[in-house]
Backbone as ProteinMPNN parsed JSONL, in Angstrom:
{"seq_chain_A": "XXXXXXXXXXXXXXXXXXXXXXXXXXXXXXXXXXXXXXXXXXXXXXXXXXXXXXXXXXXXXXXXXXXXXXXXXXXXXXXXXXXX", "coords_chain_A": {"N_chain_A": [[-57.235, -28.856, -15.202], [-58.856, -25.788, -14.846], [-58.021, -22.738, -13.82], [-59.501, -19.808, -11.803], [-58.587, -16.944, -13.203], [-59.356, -14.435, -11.33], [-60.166, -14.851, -8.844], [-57.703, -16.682, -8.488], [-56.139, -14.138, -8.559], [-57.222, -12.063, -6.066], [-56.773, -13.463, -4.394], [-54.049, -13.978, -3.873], [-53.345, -11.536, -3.698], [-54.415, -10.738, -0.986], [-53.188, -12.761, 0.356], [-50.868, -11.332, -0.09], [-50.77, -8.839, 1.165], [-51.34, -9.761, 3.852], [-48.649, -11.084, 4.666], [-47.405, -8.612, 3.986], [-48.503, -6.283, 6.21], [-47.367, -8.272, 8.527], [-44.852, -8.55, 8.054], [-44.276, -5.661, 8.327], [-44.862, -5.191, 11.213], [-43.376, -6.666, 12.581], [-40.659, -5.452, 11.667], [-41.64, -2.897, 13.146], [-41.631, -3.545, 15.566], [-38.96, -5.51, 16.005], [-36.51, -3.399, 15.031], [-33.539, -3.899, 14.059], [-32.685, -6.361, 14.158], [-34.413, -6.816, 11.994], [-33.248, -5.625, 9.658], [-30.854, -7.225, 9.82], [-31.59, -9.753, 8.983], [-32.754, -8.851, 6.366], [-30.47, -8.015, 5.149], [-28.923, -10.413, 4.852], [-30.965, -11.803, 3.318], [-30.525, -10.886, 0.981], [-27.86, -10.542, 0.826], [-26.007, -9.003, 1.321], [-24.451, -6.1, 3.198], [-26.464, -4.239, 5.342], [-25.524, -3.05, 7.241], [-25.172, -0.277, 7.973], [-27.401, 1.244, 7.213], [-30.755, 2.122, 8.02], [-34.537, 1.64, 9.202], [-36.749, 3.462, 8.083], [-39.643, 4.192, 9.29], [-43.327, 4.926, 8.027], [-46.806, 5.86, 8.739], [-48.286, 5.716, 6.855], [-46.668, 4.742, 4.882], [-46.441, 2.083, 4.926], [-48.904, 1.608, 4.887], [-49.231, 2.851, 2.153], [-47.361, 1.397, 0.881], [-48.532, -1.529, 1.76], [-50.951, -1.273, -0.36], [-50.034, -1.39, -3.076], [-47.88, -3.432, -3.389], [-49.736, -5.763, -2.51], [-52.089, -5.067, -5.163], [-49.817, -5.068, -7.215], [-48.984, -7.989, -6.405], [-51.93, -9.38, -6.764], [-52.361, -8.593, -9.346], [-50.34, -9.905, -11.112], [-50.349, -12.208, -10.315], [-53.062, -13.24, -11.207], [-52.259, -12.764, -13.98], [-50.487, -14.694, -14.013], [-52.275, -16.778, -13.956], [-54.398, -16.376, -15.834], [-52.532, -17.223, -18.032], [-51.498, -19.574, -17.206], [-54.064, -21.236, -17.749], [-54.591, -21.037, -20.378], [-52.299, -22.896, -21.404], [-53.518, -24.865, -20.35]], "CA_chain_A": [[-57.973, -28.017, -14.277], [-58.477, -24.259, -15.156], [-58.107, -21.501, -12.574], [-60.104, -18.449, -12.141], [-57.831, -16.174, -12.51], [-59.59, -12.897, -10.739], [-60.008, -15.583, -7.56], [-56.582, -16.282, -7.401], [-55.476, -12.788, -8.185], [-57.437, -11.614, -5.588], [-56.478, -14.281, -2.807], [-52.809, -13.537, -3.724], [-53.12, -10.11, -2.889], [-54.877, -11.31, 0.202], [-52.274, -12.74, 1.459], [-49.605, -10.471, -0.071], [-51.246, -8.038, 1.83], [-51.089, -10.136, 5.114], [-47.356, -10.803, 4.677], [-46.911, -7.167, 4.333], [-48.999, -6.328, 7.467], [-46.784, -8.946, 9.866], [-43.239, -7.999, 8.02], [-44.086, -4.633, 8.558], [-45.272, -5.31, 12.574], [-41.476, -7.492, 12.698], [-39.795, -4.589, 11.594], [-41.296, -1.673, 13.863], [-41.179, -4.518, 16.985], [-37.351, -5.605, 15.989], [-35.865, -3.461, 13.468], [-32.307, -4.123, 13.897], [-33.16, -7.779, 13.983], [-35.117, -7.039, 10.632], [-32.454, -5.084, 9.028], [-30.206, -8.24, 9.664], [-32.17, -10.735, 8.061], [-32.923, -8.504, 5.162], [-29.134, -8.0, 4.955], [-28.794, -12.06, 4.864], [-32.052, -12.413, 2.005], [-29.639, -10.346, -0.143], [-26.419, -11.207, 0.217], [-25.724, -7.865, 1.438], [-24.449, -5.697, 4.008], [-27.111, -3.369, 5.47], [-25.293, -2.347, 8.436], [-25.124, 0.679, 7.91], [-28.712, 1.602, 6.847], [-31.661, 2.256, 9.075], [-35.515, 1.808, 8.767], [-37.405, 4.711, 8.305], [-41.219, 3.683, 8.455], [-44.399, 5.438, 8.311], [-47.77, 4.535, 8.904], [-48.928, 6.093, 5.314], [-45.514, 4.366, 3.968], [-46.855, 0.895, 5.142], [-50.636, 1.914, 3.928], [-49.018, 2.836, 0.404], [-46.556, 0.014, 0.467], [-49.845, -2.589, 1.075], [-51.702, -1.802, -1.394], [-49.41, -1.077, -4.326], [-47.361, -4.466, -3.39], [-50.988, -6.075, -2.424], [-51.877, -4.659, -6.0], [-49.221, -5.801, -8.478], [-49.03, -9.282, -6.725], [-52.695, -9.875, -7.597], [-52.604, -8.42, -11.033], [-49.262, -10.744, -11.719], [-50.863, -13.86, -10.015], [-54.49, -13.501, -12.235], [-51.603, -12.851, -15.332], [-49.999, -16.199, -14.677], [-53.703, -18.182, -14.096], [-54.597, -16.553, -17.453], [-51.539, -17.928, -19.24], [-51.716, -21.083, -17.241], [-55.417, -21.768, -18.776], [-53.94, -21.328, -22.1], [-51.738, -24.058, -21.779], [-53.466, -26.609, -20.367]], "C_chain_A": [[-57.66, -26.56, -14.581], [-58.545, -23.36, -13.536], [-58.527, -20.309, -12.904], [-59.317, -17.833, -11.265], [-57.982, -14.761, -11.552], [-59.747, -13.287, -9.157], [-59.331, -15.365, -7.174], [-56.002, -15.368, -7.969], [-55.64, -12.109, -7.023], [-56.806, -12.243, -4.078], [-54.992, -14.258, -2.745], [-52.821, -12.507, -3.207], [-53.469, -9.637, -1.731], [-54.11, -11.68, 1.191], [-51.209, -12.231, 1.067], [-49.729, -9.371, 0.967], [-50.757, -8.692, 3.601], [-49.518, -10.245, 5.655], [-46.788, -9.422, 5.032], [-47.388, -6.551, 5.618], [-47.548, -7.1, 8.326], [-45.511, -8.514, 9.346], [-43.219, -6.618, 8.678], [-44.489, -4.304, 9.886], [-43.701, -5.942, 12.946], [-40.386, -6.583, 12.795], [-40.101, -3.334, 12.556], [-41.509, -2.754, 15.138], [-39.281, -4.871, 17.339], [-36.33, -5.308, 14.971], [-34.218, -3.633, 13.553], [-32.022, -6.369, 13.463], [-33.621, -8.051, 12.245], [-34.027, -6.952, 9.678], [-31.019, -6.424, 8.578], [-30.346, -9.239, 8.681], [-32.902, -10.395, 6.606], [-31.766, -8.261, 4.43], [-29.142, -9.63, 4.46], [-29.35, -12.447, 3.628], [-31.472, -11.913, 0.648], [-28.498, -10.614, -0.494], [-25.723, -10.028, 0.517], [-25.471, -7.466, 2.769], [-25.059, -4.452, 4.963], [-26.825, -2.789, 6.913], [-25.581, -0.917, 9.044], [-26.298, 2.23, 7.455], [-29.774, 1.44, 8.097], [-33.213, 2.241, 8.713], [-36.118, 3.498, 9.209], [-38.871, 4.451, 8.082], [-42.02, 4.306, 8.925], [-45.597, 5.272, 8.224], [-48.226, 4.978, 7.414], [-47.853, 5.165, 4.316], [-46.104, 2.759, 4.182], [-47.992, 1.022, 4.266], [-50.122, 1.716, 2.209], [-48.218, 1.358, 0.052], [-47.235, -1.34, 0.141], [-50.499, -2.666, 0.01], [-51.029, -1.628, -2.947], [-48.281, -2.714, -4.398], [-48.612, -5.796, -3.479], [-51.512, -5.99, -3.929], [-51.178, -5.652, -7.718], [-49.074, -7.348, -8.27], [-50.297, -9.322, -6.758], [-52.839, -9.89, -9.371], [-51.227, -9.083, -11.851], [-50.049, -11.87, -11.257], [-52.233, -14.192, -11.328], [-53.433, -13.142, -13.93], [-51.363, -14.452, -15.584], [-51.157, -17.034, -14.419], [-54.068, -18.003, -15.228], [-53.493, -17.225, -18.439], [-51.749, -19.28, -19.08], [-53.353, -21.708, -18.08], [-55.028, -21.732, -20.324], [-53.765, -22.244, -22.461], [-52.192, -25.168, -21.461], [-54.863, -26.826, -21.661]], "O_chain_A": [[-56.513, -26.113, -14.595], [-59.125, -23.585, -12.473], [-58.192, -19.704, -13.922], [-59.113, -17.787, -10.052], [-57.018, -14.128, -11.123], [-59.559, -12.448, -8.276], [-59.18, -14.603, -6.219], [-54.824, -15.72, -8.018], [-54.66, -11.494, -6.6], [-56.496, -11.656, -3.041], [-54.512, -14.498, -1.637], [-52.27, -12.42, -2.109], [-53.131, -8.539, -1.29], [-54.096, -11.321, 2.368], [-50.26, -12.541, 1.787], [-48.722, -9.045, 1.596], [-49.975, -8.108, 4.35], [-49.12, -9.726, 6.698], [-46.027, -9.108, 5.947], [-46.408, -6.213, 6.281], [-46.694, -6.308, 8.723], [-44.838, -7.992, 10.235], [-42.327, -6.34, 9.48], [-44.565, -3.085, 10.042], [-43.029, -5.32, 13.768], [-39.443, -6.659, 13.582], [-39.129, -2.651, 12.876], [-41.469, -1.918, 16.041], [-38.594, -4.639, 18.334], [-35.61, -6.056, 14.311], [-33.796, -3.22, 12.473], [-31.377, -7.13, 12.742], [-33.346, -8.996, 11.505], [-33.762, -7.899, 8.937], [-30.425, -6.537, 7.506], [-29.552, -9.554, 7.795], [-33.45, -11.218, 5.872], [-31.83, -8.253, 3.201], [-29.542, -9.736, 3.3], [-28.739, -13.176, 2.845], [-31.778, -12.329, -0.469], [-28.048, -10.863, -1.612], [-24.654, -9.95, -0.087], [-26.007, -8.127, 3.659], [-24.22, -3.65, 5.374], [-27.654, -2.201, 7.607], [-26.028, -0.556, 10.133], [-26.158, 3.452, 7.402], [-29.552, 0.667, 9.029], [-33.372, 2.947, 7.717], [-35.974, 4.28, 10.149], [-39.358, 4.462, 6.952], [-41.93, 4.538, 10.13], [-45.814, 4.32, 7.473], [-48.631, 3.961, 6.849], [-48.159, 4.907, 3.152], [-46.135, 2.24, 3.067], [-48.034, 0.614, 3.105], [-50.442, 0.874, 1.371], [-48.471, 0.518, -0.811], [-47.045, -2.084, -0.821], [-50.722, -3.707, -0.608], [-51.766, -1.795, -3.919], [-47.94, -3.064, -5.528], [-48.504, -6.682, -4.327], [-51.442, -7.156, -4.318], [-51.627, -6.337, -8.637], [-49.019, -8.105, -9.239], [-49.355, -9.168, -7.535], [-53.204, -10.702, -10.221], [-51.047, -8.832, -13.043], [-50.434, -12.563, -12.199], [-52.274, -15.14, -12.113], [-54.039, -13.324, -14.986], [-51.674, -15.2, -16.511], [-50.964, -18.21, -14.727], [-54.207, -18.986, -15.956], [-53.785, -17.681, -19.545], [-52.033, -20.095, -19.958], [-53.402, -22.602, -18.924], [-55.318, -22.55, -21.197], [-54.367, -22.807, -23.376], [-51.777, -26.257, -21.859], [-55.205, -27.953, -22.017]]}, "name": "protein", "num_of_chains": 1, "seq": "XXXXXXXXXXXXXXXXXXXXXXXXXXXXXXXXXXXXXXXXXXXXXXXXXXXXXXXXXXXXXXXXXXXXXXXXXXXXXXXXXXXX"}
């Protein structure tokens, strides 16, 4: 089965995009809460750090994360069609 990759590039970045949206609603609702469990996903201690978020910093952050995961997802559907 081949995959079109500009589909799912695009439906990755679809919902990379959505991810980023609700993390970034998580974090200005409970950012000490956030800061915790981003401490935890690392292995790290982010006690001592603080969010600083802005609504242009979210905007840029969507679509440039939004962005590279489509144009990495439609990379690996083109490789995967290669191989099969």
């Amino acid at each position: 089965m081949k995959l079109d990759a500009i589909k799912f590039g695009v439906a990755t970045a679809i919902v990379f995009g959505l991810f980023w949206i609700a993390c970034s609603f998580l974090v200005m609702m409970s950012p000490s809460f956030m800061m915790d469990m981003s401490g935890h996903m690392i292995h790290g201690d982010l006690s001592e750090m603080s969010w600083h978020m802005t609504f242009s910093g979210v905007v840029i952050g969507l679509i440039v994360w939004s962005l590279f995961a489509g144009l990495i997802a439609g990379l690996i559907a083109h490789v995967y069609n290669k191989m099969v």
